[in-house]
C-alpha positions as CSV (number, residue, x, y, z in Angstrom):
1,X,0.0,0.0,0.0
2,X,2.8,2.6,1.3
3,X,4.4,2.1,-2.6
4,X,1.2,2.2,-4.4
5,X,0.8,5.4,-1.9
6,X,4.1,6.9,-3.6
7,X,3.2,6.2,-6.9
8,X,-0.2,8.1,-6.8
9,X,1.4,10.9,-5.4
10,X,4.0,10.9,-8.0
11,X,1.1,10.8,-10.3
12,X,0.1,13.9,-8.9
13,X,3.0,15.9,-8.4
14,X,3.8,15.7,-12.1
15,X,0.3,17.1,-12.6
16,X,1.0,19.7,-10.6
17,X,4.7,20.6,-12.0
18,X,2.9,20.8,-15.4
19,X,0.1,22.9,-14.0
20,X,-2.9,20.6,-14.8
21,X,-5.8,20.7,-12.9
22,X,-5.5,17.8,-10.3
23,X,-8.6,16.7,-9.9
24,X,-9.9,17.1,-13.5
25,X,-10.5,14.0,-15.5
26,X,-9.4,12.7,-18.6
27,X,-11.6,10.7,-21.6
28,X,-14.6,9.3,-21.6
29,X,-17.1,12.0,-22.3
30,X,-20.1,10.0,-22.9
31,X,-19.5,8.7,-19.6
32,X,-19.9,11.5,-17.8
33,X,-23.0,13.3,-20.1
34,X,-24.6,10.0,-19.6
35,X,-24.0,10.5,-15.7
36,X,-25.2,14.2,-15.4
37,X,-28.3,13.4,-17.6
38,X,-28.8,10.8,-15.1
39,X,-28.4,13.0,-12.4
40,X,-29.8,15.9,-13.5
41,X,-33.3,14.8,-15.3
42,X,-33.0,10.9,-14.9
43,X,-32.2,10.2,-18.4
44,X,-29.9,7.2,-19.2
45,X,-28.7,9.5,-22.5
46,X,-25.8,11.1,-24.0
47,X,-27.4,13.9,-25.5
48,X,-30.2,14.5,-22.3
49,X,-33.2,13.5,-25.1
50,X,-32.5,10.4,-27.0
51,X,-32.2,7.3,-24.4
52,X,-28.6,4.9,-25.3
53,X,-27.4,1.6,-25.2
54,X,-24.0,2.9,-26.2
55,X,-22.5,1.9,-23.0
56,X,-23.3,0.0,-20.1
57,X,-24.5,1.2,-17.2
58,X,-22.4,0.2,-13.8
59,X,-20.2,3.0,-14.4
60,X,-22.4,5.8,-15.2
61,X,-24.1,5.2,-12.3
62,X,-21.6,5.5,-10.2
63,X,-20.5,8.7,-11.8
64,X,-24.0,9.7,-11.2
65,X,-24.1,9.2,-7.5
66,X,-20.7,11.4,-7.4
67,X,-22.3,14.3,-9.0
68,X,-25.8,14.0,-6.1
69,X,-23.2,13.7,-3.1
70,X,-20.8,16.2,-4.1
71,X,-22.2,18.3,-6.3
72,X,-19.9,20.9,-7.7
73,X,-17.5,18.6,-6.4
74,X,-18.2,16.0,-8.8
75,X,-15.2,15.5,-10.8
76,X,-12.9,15.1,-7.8
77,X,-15.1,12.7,-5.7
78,X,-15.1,10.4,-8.7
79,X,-11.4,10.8,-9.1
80,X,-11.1,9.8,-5.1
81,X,-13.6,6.7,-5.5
82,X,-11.2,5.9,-8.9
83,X,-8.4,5.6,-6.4
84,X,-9.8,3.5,-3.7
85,X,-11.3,1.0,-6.6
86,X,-7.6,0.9,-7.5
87,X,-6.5,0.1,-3.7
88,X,-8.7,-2.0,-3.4
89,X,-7.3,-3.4,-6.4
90,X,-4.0,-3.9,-4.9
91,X,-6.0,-5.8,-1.5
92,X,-8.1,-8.5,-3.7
93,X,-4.7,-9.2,-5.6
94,X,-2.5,-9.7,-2.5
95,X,-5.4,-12.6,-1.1
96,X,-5.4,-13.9,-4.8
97,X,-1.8,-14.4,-4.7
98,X,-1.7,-15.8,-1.0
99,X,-4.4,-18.2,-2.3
100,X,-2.6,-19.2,-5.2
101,X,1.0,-19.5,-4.0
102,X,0.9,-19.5,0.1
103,X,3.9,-17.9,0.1
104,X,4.3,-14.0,1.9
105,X,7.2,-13.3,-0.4
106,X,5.1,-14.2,-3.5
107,X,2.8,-11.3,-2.2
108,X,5.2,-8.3,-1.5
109,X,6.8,-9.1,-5.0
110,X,3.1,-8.8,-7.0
111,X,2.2,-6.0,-4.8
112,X,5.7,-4.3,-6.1
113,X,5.1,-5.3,-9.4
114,X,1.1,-3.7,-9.6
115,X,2.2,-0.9,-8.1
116,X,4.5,-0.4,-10.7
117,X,2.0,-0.8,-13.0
118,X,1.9,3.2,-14.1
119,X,-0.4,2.7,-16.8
120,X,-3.0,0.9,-14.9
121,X,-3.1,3.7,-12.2
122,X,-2.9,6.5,-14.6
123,X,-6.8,5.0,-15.7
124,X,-7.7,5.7,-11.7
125,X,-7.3,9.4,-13.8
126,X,-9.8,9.0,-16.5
127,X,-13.8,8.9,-16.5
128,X,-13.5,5.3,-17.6
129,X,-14.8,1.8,-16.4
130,X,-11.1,0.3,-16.2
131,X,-11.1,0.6,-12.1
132,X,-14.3,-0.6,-11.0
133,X,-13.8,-3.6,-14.0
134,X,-10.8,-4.7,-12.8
135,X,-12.4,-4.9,-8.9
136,X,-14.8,-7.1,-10.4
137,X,-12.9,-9.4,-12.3
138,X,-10.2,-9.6,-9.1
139,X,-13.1,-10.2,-6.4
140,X,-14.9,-12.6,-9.0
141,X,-11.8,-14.9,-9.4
142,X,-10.8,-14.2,-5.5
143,X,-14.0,-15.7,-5.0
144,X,-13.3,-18.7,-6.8
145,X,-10.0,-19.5,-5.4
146,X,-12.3,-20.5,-2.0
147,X,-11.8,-24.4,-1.9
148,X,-15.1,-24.7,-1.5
149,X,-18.0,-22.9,-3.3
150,X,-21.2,-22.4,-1.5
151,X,-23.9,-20.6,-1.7
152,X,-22.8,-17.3,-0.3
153,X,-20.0,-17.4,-2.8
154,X,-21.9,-18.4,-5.4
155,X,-24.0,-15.3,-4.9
156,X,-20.8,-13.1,-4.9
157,X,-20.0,-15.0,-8.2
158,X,-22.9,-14.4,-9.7
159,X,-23.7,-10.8,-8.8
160,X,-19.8,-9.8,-9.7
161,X,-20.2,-11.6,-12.8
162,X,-23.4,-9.5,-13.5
163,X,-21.9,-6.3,-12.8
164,X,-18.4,-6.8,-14.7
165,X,-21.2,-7.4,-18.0
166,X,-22.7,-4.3,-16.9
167,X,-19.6,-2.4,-16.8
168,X,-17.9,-3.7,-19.9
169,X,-19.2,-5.1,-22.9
170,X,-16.1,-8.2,-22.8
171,X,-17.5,-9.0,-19.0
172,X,-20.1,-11.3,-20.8
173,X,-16.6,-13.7,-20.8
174,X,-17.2,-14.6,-17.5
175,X,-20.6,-16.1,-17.8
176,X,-19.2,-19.6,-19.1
177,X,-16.6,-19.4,-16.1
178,X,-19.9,-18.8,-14.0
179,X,-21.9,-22.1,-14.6
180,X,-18.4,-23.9,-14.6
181,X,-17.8,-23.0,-11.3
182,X,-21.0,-23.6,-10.0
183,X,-20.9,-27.1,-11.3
184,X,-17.8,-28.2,-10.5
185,X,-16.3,-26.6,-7.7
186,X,-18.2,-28.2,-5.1
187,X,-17.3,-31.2,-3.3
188,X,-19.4,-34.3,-2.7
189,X,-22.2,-32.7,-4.3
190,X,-25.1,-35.1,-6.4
191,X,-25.3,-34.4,-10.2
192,X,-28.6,-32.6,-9.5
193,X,-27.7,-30.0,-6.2
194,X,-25.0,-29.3,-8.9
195,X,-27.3,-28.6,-11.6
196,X,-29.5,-26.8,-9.3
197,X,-26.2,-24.7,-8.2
198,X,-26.1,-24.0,-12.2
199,X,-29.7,-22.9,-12.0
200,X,-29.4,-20.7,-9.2
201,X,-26.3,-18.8,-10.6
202,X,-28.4,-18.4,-13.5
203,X,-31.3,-17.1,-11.6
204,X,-28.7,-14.3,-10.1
205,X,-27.1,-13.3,-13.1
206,X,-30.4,-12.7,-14.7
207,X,-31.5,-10.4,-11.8
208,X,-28.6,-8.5,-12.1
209,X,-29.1,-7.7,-16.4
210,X,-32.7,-8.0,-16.8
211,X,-33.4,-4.4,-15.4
212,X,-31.2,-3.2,-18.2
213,X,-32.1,-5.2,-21.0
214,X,-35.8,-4.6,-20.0
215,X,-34.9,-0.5,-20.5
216,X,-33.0,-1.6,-23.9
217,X,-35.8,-3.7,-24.8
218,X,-38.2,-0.4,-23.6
219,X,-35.9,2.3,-25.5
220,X,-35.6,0.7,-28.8
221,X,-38.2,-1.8,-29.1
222,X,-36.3,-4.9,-30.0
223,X,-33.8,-7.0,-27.6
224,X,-30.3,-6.1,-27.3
225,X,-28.7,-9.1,-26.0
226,X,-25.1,-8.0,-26.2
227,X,-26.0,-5.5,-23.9
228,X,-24.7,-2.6,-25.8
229,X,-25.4,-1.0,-29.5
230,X,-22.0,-0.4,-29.9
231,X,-21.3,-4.6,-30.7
232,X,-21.5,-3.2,-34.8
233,X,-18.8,-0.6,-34.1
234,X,-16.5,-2.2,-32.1
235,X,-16.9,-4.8,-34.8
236,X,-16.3,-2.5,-37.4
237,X,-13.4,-0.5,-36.2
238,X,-11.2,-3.4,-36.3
239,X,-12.6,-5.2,-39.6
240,X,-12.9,-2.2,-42.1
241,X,-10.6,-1.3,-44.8
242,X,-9.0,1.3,-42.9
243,X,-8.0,-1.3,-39.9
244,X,-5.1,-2.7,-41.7
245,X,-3.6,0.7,-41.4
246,X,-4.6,2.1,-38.5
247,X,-3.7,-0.8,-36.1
248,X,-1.4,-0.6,-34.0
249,X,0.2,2.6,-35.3
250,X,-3.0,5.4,-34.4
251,X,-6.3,5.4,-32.2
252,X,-9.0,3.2,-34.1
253,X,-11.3,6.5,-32.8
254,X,-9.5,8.8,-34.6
255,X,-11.4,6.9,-37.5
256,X,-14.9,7.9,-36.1
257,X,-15.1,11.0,-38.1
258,X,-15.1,9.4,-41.3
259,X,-17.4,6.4,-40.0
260,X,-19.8,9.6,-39.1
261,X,-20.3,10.6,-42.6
262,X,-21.1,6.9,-43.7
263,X,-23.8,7.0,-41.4
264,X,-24.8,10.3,-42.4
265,X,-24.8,9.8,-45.9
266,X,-27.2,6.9,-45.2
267,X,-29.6,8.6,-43.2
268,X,-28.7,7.0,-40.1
269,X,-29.1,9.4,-37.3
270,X,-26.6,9.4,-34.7
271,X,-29.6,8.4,-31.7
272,X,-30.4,6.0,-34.0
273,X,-28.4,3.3,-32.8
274,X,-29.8,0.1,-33.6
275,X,-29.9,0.9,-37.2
276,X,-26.6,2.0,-37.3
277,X,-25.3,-1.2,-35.4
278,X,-26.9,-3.3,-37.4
279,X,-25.7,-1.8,-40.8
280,X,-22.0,-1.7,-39.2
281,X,-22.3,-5.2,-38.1
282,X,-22.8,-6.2,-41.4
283,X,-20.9,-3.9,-43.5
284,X,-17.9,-6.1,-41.0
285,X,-19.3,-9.1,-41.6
286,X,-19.5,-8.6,-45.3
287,X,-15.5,-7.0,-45.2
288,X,-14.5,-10.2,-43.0
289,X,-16.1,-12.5,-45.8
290,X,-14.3,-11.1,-48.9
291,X,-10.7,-12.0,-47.3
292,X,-10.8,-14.7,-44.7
293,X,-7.0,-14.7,-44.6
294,X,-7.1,-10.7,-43.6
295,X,-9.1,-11.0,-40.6
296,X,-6.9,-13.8,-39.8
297,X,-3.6,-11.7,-40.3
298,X,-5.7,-8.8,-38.7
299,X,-6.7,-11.1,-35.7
300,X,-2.9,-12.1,-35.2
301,X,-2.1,-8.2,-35.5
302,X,-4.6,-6.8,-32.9
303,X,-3.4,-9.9,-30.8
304,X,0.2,-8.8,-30.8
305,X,-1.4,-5.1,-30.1
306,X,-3.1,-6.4,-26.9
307,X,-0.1,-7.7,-25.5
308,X,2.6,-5.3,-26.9
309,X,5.0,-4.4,-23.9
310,X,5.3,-0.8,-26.3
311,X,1.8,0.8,-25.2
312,X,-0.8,1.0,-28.7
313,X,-1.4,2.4,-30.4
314,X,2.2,3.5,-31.2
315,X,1.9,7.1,-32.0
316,X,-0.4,9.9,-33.7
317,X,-1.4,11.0,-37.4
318,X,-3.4,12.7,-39.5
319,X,-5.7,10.3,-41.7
320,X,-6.7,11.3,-45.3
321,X,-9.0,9.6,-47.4
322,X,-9.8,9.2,-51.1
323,X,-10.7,6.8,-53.1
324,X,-7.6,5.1,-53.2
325,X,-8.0,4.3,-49.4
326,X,-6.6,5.2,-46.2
327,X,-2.9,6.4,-45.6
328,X,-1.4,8.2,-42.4
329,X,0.3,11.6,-43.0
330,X,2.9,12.9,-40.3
331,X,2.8,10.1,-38.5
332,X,4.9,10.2,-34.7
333,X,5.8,7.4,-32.8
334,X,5.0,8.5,-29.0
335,X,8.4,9.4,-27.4
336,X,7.9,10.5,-23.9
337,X,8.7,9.4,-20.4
338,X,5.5,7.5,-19.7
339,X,6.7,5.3,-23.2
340,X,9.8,4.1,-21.1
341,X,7.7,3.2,-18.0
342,X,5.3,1.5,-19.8
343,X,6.9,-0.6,-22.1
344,X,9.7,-1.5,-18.9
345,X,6.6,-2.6,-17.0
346,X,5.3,-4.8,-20.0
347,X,8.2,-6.5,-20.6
348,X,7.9,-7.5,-16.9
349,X,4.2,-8.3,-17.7
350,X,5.9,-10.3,-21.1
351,X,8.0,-11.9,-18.6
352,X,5.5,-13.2,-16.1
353,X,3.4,-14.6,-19.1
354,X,6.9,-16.5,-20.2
355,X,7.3,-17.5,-16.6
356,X,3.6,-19.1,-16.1
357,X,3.6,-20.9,-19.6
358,X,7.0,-22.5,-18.5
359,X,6.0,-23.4,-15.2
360,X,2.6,-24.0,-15.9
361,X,2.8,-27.2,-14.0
362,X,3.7,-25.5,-10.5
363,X,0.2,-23.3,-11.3
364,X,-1.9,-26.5,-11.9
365,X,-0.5,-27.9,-8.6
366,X,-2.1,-25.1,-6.9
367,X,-5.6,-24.4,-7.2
368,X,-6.0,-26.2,-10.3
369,X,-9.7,-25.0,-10.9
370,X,-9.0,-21.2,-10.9
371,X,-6.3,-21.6,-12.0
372,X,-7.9,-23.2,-15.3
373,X,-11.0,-19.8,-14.7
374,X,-8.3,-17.3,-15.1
375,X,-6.6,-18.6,-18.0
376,X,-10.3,-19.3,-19.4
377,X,-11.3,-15.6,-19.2
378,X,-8.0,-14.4,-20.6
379,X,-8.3,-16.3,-23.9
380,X,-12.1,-15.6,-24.1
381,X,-11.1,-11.9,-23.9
382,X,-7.9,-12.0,-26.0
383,X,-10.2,-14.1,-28.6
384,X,-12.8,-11.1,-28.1
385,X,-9.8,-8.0,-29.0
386,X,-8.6,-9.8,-31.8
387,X,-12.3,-10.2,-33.3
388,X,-12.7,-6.7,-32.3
389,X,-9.9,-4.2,-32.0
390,X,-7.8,-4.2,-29.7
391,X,-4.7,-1.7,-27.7
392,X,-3.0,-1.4,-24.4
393,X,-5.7,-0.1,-22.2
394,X,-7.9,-2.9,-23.1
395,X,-5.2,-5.0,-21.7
396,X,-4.9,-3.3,-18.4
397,X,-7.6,-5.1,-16.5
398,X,-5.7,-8.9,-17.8
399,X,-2.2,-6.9,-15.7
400,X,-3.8,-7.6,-12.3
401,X,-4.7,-11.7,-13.3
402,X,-1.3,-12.0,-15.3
403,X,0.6,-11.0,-11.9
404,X,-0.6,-13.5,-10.0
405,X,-0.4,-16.3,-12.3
406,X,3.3,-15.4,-13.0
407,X,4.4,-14.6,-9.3
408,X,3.1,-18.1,-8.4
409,X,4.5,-19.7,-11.4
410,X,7.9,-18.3,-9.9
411,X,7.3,-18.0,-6.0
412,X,4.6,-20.5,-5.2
413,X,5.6,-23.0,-2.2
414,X,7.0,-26.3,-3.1
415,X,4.6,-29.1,-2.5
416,X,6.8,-30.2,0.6
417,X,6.5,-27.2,2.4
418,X,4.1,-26.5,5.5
419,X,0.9,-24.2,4.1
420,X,-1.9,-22.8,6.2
421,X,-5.0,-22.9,4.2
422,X,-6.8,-19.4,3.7
């Protein structure tokens, strides 16, 4: 705690030397209109009039209960609770790793190593779901590690499982890791108590989404199962004619503009977001088709980008179109301080990922079956980016998860040695 401690105040202080507001947020704009509209006239909507599905709802609403406590005040009391999501980061990965590898060294090395984890606290900054995401996934899989599953945990597995969908759109990856552990990791149960486990997680997940796919359902009149109308985009950005140049080297976003006028120029209107999924979901589909072998490359590219100890995308550029295509003028690789940090703290993330394939038979000696959940939801989500688009910060929720699974790989007690079960 005392070095994650020192690292926010860094954090700070070079705000303050380069006389930025403090307390101000970064990104995610939608975010916070869709908070204040919620706030303010109880509107889940970007523009206060049309209702959206563009993103889901867990961290709005906590942005929204910000802006009723502390009013003008807003800004900053989401930056605090941003912070204490990320300390309480650092607690549920400690009792992961102490779970995992029984060994007090194993945890002051991962607590060293996420603390140096500069790009993961620099999110704590932004108006963006990263923080409260990354709780989820850390107390979902804490949760898990219990040896024995009952029905208190199963509740926390369920409702975190919920949540993490309703937060962000790739959380839907732990629903198979749901009904897996509530079949299997129970001892001495009957086929049926563990199908009935099954049903009940079921029954608590649905609890959790159904109020918002009932106001999706409400707001556009046909279900939305993916649980946000920005599948087609996200779909899109990384399967278009433009991807193959844009990724890794710029911001997929910085495409938008040009994505605007397609939709313009077919009369799609920007509240109009199922129509505009839709017809982005298939223009995708239909770019995917003509070139099998591209998405492949592109999927192997995007994969690389994901994992790159070199944050992505790689620099900035202007984009010019014709009808020749895409190409990127006065292109600049990023060159900064925060490069260095970064890419030294993901070749240590590289490093751990090395260490855990190698010694991937000291992990299955530990808890084999979350163990086996962990690795489960990082391929699920790595399959997801590469289908997708993908970049660094989409990776920063896997740095917590990767962590432990390389610390133990490397520190975990030997079999001989005396263990006291958590």
């Amino acid at each position: 705690m005392i070095a994650l401690a020192l690292v926010f105040a860094g954090l700070v202080g070079i705000r303050l030397v380069r006389g930025e507001n403090v307390a101000s947020f970064t990104g995610g704009e939608t975010y916070r209109s869709i908070a204040e509209n919620l706030a303010g006239h109880g509107r889940f909507s970007i523009d206060g009039v049309h209702p959206t599905g563009y993103r889901p709802p867990a961290y709005p609403l906590l942005l929204a209960g910000t802006i009723l406590v502390m009013g003008e005040h807003a800004q900053l009391g989401g930056w605090i609770a941003n912070l204490a999501i990320d300390a309480c980061c650092l607690a549920m990965l400690l009792v992961l790793v102490w779970r995992l590898a029984k060994c007090s060294r194993a945890m002051w090395i991962a607590g060293l190593i996420f603390a140096a984890d500069v790009a993961f606290h620099l999110e704590a900054m932004a108006q963006r779901e990263t923080m409260l995401y990354s709780l989820l996934l850390l107390v979902f899989f804490v949760t898990a590690s219990s040896l024995e599953i009952g029905l208190s945990r199963l509740l926390i597995l369920a409702t975190t499982a919920g949540l993490a969908w309703l937060t962000r759109p790739t959380g839907i990856a732990l629903a198979p890791l749901l009904l897996i552990a509530a079949f299997f990791m129970s001892e001495h149960r009957t086929l049926g108590v563990r199908f009935a486990r099954v049903l009940t997680a079921c029954c608590i997940f649905a609890a959790i989404v159904i109020p918002w796919q009932a106001f999706l359902y409400r707001s556009f009149d046909e279900p939305v199962f993916a649980g946000t109308t920005s599948g087609g985009l996200n779909l899109y950005q990384g399967n278009n004619p433009a991807a193959d140049v844009l990724i890794p080297f710029v911001d997929v976003d910085s495409f938008l503009p040009e994505i605007e006028k397609q939709m313009q120029s077919l009369g799609l209107a920007e509240h109009d977001e199922i129509a505009r999924n839709r017809r982005l979901k298939a223009d995708a589909f239909e770019y995917i088709a003509s070139d099998p072998m591209g998405f492949v490359r592109r999927a192997a590219v995007k994969t690389l980008a994901l994992y790159s100890p070199v944050p992505t995308p790689l620099g900035s550029s202007a984009i010019e179109t014709s009808d020749n295509g895409v190409r990127l003028t006065n292109f600049r690789y990023h060159r900064s301080a925060w490069t260095i940090l970064f890419t030294m703290h993901g070749l240590i993330l590289i490093a751990l990922i090395c260490a855990a394939i190698v010694r991937w038979r000291t992990l299955m000696a530990r808890r084999l079956r979350v163990v086996v959940l962990i690795v489960g939801y990082i391929l699920i989500v790595t399959m997801l980016h590469a289908m997708t688009f993908a970049e660094s910060r989409f990776r920063l929720p896997l740095d917590p998860l990767i962590i432990a699974m390389g610390v133990t790989a490397l520190w975990a007690r030997r079999p001989g040695e005396r263990t006291i079960e958590a």
